[in-house]
Every structure is written in structure tokens, then in C-alpha cells.
N, C-alpha and C positions, 0 to 999 in steps of 0.2 A: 504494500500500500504506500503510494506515496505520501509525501509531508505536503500542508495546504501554504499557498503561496500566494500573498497579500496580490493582487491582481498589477499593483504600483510597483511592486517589488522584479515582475516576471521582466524576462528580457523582452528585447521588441520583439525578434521572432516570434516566440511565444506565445505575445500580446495579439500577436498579427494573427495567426493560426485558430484562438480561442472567439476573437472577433469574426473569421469568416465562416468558423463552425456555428455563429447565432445569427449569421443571415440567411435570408427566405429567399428562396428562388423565385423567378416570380413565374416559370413554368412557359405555358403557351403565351399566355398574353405578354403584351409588348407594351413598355411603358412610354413611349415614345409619343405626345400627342400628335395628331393629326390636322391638317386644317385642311379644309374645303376648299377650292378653287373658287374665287370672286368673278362670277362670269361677266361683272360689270368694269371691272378690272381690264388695262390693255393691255395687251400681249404681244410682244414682238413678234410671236414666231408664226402666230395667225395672222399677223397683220401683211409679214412679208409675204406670205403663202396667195394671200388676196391680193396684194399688190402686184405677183407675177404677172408682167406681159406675156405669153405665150407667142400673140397675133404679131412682133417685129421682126421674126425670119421671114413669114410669110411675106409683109411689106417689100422686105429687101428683095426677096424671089421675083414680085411684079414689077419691080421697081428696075431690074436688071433685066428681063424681058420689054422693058417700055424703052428704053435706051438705046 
């Protein structure tokens, strides 16, 4: 049987070891909050997507046939 050892007293490993043998796992759930996407909110990357000209090859295609 070991001798009881004032918790002040233990070394830090010790201290470290007894401390993570009293935490709780927190299992499946994820403690991490979350937040929602502000669909009011502006977005760059939808915005570029929408800004894409597609129709300026085409221009250039007529445009070089007209010449």
C-alpha cells in the first residue's frame, strides 16, 4: 500500500497524470460551437461565380469572323 501524498506535495508529472485520470471524455459529441451561415451576408465566392462572363470568347469568335 502506498503512503498518501498531500496533492501540493506530488511532482508535476504526477500532478499531470492524476489531473487527466479526473477528466471526462466528452465521447461522440463535439464541443466545438457551430454557427449558421448568414444568407444575408456577402460572399465572395458566390459573388465571383455570378459575376463570371462566360459570353466574351464567344464575342471575340464573331468578332474575328467580322474582320
Amino acid at each position: 500500500m502506498e503512503k498518501h501524498i498531500s496533492y501540493d506535495k506530488l511532482s508535476k508529472r504526477k500532478r499531470k497524470e492524476i489531473d487527466k485520470s479526473k477528466r471526462a471524455d466528452w465521447g461522440k459529441i463535439n464541443p466545438v460551437t457551430k454557427v449558421r451561415k448568414n444568407k444575408k451576408k456577402y460572399d465572395r465566392k458566390k459573388a465571383d461565380y455570378r459575376d463570371f462572363d462566360d459570353s466574351l470568347p464567344f464575342v471575340l469568335l464573331l468578332h474575328s469572323f467580322t474582320v
